[in-house]
C-alpha positions in Angstrom: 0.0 0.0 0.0 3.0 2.3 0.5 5.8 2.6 -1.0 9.5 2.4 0.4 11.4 5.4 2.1 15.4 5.7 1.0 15.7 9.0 3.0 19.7 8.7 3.0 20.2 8.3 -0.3 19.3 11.7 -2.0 21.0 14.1 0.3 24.3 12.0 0.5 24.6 11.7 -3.3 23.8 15.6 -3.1 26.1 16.5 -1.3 29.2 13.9 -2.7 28.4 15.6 -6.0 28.7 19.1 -4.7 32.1 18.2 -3.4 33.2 16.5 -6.6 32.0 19.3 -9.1 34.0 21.6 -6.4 37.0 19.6 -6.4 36.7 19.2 -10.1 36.6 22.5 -10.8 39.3 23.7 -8.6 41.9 21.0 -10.4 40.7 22.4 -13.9 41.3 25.6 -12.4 45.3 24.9 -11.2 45.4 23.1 -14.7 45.0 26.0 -16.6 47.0 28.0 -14.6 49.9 25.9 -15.2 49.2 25.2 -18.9 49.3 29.2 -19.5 52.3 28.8 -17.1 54.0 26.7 -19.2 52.7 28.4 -22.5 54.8 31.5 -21.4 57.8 29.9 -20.4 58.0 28.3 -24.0 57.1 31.8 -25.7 59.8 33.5 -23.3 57.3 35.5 -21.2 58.4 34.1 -18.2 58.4 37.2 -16.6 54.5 36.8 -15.3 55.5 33.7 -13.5 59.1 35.2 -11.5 59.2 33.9 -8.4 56.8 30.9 -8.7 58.2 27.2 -8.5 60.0 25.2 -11.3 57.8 22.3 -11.9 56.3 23.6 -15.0 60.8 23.2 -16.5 60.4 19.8 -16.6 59.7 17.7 -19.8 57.1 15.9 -18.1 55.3 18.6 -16.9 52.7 18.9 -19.8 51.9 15.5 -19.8 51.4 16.0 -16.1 49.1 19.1 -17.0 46.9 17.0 -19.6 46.8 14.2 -16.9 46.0 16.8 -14.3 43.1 18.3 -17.0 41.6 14.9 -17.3 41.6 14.0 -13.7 39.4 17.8 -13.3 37.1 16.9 -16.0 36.6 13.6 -14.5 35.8 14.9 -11.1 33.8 17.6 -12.7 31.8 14.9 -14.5 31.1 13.2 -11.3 29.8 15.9 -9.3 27.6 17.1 -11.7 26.3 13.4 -12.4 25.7 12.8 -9.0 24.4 16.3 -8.3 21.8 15.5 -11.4 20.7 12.0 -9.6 20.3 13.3 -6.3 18.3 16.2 -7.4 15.8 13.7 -9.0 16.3 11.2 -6.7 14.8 13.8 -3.8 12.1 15.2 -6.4 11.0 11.4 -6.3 11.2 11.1 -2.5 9.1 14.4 -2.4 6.8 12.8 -4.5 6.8 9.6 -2.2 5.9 11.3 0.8 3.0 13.1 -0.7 1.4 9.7 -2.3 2.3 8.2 1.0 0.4 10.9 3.0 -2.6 10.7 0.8 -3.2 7.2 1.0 -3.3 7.3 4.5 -5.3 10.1 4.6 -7.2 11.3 1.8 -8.4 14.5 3.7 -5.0 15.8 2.6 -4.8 17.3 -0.4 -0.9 18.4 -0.7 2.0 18.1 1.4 4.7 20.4 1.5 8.3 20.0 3.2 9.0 22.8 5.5 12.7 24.3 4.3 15.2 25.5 6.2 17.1 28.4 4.6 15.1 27.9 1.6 16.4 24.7 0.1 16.9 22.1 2.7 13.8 19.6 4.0 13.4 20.3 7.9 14.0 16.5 8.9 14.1 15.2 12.5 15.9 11.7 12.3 12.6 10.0 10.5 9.9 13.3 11.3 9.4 15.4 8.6 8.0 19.1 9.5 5.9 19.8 6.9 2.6 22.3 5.5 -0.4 19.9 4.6 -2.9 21.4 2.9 -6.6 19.4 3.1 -9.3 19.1 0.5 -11.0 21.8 2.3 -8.3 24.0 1.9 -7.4 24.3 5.5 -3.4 24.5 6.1 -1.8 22.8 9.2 1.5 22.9 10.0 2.6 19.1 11.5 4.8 16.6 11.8 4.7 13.4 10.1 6.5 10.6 10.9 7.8 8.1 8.1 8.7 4.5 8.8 11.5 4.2 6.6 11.2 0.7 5.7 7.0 0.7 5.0 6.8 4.4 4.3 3.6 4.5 6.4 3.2 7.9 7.2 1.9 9.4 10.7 0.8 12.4 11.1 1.4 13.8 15.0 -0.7 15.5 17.4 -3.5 16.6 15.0 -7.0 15.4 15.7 -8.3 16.7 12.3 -6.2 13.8 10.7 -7.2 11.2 13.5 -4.9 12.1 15.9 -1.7 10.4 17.1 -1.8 6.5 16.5 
């Protein structure tokens, strides 16, 4: 009757892309530096780059910077593919706890999260603070309470929605 809750998964792939596409980005970042590093030392406009170190003199060094590229755009690639599946995954869950709510009680009409700072679900361990909006088009502002592994939803400490059971 209702479906599943994976309430980890979303906000940890979230949040493992945003540090990936970060990473990623600073690495391209230090890669380009050192490519236009080295692209003046060959043309003899070193002078932009007195006083920094020597690793760009080496012959390895632009293989190291093409390596160095790759490795960015890899992590870059990452992040923003994880970012992408946890965003859906969590439009998903949203759309869970809604379907969930409303089977249980079809008085409800619409659920919607409470955010913190504007983007982030207020969650308390399994309790979800949230706006529920009825049929009637009464808002209440409650707590419901998930069971991750049924997904049966309970709504707390409102008698309009049968009260705490």
């Amino acid at each position: 009757m209702f479906e599943p809750l994976n309430l980890q998964t979303p906000p940890l792939v979230i949040g493992l892309g945003l540090v990936f596409a970060v990473i990623g980005a600073a690495v391209l970042a230090h890669a380009a530096w050192r490519r236009r590093r080295l692209q003046a030392w060959a043309s003899g406009e070193a002078e932009h780059f007195e006083g920094t170190d020597s690793r760009g003199e080496r012959p390895d060094a632009p293989l190291d910077v093409r390596v160095e590229i790759i490795a960015g755009l890899a992590a870059l690639l990452l992040g923003t593919a994880g970012l992408i599946y946890g965003i859906g995954a969590q439009a998903q869950l949203d759309n869970m706890l809604e379907s969930n709510t409303i089977a249980k009680y079809p008085q409800v009409q619409k659920v919607e999260p409470q955010k913190v700072r504007g983007y982030m679900q207020k969650w308390r361990g399994n309790l979800l603070e949230a706006e529920v909006t009825t049929v009637d088009g009464e808002r209440f502002h409650v707590g419901i309470r998930f069971d991750p592994e049924t997904g049966e939803p309970t709504i707390q400490d409102h008698s309009e929605f049968g009260g705490q059971e």
